[in-house]
N, CA, C and O atoms as a MOPAC input file, in Angstrom:
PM7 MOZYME 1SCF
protein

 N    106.50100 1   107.94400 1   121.18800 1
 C    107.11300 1   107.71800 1   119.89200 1
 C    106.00700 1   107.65100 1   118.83300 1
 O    104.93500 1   107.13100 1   119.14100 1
 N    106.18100 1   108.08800 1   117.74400 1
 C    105.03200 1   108.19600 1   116.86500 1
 C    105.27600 1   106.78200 1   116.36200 1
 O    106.20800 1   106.01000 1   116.59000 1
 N    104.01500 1   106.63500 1   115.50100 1
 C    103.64200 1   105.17000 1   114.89300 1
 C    103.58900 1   105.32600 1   113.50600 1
 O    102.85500 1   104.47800 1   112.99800 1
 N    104.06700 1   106.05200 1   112.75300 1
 C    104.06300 1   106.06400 1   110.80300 1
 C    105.79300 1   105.42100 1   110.58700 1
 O    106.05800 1   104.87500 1   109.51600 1
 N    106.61200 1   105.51200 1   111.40500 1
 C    107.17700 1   104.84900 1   110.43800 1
 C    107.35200 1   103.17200 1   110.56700 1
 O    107.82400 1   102.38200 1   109.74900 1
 N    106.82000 1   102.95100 1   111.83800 1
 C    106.54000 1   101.22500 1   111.72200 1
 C    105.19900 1   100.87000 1   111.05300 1
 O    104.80100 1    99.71500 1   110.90600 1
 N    104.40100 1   102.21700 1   110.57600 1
 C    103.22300 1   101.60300 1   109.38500 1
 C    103.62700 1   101.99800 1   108.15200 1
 O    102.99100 1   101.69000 1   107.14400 1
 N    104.54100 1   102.59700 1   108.13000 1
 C    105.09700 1   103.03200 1   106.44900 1
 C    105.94200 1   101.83800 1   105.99000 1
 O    105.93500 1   101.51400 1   104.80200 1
 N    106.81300 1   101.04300 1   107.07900 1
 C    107.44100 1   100.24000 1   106.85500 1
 C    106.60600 1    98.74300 1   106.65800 1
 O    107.08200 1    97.82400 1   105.99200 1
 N    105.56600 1    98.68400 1   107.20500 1
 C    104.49400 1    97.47600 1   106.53700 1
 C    103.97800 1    97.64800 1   105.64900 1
 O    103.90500 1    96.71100 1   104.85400 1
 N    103.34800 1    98.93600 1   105.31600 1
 C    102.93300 1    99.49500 1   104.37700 1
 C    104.38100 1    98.78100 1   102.56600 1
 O    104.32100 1    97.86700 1   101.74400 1
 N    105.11800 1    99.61700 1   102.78300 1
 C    105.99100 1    99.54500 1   102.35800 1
 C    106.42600 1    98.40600 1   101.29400 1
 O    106.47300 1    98.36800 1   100.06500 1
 N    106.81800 1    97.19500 1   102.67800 1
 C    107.20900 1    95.87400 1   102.69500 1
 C    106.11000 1    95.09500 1   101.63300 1
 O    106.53500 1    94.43400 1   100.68600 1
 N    104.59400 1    95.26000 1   101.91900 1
 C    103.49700 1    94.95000 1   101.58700 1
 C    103.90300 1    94.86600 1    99.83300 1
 O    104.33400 1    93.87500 1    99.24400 1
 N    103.63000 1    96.13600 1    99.29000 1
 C    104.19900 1    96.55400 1    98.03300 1
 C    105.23500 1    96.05400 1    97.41400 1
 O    105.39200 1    95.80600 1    96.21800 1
 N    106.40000 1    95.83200 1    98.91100 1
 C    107.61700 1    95.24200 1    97.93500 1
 C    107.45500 1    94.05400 1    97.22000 1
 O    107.80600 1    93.62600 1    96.12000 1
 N    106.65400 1    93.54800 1    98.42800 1
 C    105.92300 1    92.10800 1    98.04100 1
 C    105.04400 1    91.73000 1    97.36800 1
 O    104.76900 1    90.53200 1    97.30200 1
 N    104.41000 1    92.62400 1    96.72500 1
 C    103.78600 1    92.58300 1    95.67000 1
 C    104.38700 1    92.74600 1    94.19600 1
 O    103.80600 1    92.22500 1    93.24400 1
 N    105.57100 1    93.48600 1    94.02800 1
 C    106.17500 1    93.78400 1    92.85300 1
 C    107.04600 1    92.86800 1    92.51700 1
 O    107.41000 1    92.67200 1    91.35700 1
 N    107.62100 1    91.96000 1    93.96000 1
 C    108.14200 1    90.92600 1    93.85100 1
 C    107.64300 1    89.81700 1    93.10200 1
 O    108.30100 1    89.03900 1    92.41200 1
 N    106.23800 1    89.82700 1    93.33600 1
 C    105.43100 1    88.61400 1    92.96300 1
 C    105.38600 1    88.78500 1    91.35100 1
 O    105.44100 1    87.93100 1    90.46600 1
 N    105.25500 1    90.32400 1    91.28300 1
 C    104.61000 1    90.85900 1    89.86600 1
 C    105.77900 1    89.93100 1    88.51000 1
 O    105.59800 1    89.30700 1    87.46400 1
 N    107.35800 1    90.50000 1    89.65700 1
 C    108.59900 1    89.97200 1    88.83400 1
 C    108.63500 1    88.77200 1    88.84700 1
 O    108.59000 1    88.22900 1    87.74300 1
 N    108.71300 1    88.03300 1    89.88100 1
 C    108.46700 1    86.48900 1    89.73600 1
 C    107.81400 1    85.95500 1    88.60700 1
 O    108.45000 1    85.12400 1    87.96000 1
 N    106.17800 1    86.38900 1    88.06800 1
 C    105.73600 1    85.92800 1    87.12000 1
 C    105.86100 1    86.54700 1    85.83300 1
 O    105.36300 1    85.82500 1    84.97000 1
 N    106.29800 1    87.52100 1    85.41800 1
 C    106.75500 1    87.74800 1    84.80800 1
 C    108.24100 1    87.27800 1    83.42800 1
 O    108.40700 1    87.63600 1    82.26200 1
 N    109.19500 1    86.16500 1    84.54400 1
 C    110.05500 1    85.76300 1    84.00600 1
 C    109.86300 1    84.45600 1    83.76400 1
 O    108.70300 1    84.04300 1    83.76700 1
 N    110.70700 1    83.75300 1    83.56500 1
 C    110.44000 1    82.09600 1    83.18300 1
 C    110.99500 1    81.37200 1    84.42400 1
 O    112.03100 1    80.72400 1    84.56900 1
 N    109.84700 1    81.72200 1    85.40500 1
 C    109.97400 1    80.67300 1    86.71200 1
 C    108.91000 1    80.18700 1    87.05900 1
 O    107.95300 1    80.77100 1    86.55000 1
 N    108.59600 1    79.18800 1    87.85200 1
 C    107.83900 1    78.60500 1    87.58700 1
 C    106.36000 1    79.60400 1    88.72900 1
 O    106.63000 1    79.94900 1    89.87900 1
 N    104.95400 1    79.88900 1    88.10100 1
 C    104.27300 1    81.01200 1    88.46400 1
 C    103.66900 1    80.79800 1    89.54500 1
 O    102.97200 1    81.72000 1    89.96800 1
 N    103.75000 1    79.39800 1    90.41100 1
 C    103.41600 1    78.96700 1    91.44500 1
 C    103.97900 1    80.00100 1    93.02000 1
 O    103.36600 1    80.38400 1    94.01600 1
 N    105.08900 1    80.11200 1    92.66200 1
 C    105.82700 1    80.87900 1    93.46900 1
 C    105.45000 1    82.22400 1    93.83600 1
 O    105.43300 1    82.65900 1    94.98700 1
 N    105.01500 1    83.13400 1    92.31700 1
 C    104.67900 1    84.58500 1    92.12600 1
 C    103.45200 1    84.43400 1    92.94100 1
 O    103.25200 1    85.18500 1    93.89600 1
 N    102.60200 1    83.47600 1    92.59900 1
 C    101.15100 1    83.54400 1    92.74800 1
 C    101.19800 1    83.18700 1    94.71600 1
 O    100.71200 1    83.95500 1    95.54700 1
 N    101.79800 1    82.06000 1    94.99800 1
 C    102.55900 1    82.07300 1    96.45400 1
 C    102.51400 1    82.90600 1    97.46700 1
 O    102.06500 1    82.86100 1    98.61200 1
 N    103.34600 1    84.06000 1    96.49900 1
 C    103.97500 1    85.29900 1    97.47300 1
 C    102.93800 1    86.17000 1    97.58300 1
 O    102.70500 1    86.78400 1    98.62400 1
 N    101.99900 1    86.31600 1    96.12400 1
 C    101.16600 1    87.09800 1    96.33200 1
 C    100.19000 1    86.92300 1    97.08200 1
 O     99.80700 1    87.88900 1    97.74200 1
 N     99.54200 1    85.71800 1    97.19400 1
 C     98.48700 1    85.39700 1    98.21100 1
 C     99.04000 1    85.42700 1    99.24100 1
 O     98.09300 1    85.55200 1   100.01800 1
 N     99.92900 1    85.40200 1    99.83500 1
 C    100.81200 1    85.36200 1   101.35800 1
 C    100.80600 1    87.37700 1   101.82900 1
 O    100.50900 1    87.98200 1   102.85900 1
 N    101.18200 1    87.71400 1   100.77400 1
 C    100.92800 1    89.14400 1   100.95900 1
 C     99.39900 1    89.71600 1   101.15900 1
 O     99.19200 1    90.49100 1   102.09300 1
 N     98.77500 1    89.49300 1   100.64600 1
 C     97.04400 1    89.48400 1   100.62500 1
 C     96.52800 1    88.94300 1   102.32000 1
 O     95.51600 1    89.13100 1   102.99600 1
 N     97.81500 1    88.19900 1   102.52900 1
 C     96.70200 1    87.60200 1   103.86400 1
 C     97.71300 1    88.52300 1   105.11800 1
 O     97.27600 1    88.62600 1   106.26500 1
 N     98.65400 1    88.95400 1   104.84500 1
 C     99.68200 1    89.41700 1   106.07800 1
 C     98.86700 1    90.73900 1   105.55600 1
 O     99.23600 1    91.50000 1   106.45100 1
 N     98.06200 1    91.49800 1   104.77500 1
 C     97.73500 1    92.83700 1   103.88800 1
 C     96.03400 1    92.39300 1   105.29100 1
 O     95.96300 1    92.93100 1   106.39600 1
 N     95.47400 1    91.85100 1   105.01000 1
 C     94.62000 1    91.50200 1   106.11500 1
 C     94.69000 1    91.34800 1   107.29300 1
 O     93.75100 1    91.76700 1   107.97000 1
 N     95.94400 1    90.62500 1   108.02000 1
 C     96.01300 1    90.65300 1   108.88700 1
 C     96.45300 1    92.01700 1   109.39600 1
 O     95.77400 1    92.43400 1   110.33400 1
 N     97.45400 1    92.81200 1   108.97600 1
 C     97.84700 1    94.26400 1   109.47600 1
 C     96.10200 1    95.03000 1   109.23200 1
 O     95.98800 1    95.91500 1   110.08000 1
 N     95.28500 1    94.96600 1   108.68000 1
 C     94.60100 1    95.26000 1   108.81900 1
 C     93.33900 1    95.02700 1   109.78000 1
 O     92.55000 1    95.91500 1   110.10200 1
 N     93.30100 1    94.18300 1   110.03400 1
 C     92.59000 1    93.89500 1   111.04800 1
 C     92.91500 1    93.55600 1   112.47500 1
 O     92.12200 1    93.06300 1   113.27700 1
 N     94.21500 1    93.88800 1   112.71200 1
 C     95.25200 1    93.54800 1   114.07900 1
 C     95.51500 1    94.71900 1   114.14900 1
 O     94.84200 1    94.94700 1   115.15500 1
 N     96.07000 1    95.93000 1   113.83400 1
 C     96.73900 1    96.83500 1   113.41900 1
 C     98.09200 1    96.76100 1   113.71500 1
 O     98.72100 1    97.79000 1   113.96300 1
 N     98.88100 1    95.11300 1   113.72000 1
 C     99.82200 1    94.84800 1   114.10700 1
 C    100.26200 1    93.48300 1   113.16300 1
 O     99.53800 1    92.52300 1   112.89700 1
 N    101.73200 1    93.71500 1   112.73100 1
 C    102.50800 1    92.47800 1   112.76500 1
 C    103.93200 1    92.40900 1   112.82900 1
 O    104.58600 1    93.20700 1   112.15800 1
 N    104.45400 1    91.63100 1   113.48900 1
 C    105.86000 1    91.27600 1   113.11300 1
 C    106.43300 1    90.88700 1   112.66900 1
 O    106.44300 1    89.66500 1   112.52000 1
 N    107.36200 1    91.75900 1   112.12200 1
 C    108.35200 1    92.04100 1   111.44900 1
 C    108.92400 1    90.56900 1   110.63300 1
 O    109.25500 1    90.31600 1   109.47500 1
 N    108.82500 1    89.65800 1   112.11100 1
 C    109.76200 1    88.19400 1   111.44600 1
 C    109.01700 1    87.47000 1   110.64800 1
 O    109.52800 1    86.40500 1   110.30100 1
 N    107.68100 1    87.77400 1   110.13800 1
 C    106.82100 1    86.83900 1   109.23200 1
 C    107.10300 1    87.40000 1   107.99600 1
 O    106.73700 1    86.58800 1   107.14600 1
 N    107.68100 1    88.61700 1   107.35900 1
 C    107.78500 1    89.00100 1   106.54400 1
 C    109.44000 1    88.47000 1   105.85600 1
 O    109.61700 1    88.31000 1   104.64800 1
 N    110.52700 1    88.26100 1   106.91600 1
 C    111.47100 1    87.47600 1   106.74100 1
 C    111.33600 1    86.09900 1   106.08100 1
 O    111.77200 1    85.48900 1   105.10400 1
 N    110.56000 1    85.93700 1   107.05300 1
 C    110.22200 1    84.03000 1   107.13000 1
 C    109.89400 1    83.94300 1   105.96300 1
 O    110.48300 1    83.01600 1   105.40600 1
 N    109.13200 1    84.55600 1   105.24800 1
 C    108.26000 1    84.63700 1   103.07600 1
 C    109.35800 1    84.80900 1   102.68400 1
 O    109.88400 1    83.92300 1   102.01000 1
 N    110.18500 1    86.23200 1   103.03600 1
 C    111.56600 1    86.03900 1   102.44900 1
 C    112.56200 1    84.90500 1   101.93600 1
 O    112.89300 1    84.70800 1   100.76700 1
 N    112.95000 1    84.23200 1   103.02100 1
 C    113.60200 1    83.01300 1   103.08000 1
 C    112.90600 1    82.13700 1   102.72700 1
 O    113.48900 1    81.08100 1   102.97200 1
 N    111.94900 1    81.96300 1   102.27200 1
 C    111.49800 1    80.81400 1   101.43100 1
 C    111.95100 1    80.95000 1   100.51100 1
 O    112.79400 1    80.35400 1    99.83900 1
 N    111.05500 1    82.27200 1   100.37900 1
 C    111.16900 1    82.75100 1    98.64500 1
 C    112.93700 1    82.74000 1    98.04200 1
 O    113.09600 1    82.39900 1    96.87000 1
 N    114.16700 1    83.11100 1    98.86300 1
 C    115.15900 1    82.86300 1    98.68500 1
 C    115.66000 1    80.98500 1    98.21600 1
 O    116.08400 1    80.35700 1    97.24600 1
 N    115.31500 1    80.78800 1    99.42900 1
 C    115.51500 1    78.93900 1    99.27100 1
 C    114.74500 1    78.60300 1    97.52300 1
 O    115.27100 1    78.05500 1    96.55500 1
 N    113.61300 1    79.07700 1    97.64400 1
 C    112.80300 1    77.97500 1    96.41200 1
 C    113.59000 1    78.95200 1    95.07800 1
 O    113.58000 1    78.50100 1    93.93300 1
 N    114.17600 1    80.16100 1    95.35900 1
 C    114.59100 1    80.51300 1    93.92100 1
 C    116.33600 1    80.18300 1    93.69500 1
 O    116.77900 1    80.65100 1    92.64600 1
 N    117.51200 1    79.30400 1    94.72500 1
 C    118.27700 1    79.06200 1    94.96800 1
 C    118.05100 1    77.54000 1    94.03400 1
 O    118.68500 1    77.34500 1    92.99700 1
 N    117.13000 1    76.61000 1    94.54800 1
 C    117.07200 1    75.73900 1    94.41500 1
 C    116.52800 1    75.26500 1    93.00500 1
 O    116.69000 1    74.07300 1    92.74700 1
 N    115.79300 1    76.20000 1    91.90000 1
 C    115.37700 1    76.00800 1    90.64600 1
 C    116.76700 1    75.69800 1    89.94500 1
 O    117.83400 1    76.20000 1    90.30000 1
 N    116.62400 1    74.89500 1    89.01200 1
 C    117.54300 1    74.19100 1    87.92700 1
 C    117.85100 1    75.28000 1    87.28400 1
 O    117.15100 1    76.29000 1    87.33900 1
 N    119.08700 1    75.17600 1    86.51000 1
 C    119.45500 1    75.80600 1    85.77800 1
 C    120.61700 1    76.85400 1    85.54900 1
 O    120.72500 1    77.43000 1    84.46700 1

């Protein structure tokens, strides 16, 4: 089985998670979060790089935070 589309899909994810962060700070939330996601991406962006492996469920797991802490802001 070839291996590009489970690296296109980290690849991918990586980015999403970065534009995510980009939007996060961008709006009026609080920038702890943006800045959060982005360093969390930077280090899973290292680790696929230097593992040439990760799973899938750590990229969830940021997800669901990031869901919970933007559920839970006032307003």
């Amino acid at each position: 089985m070839p291996g590009w589309p489970f690296t296109a899909y980290v690849v991918l994810t990586i980015v999403g998670l970065a534009l995510l962060s980009a939007g996060l700070r961008a709006v009026d939330l609080p920038a702890a979060l943006g800045w959060l996601i982005l360093g969390t991406d930077l280090v899973f962006l290292a680790a696929y790089l230097r593992l040439g492996d990760i799973p899938p469920f750590v990229f969830y797991v940021l997800l669901l935070v990031t869901g919970v802490a933007l559920v839970r802001q006032p307003g």
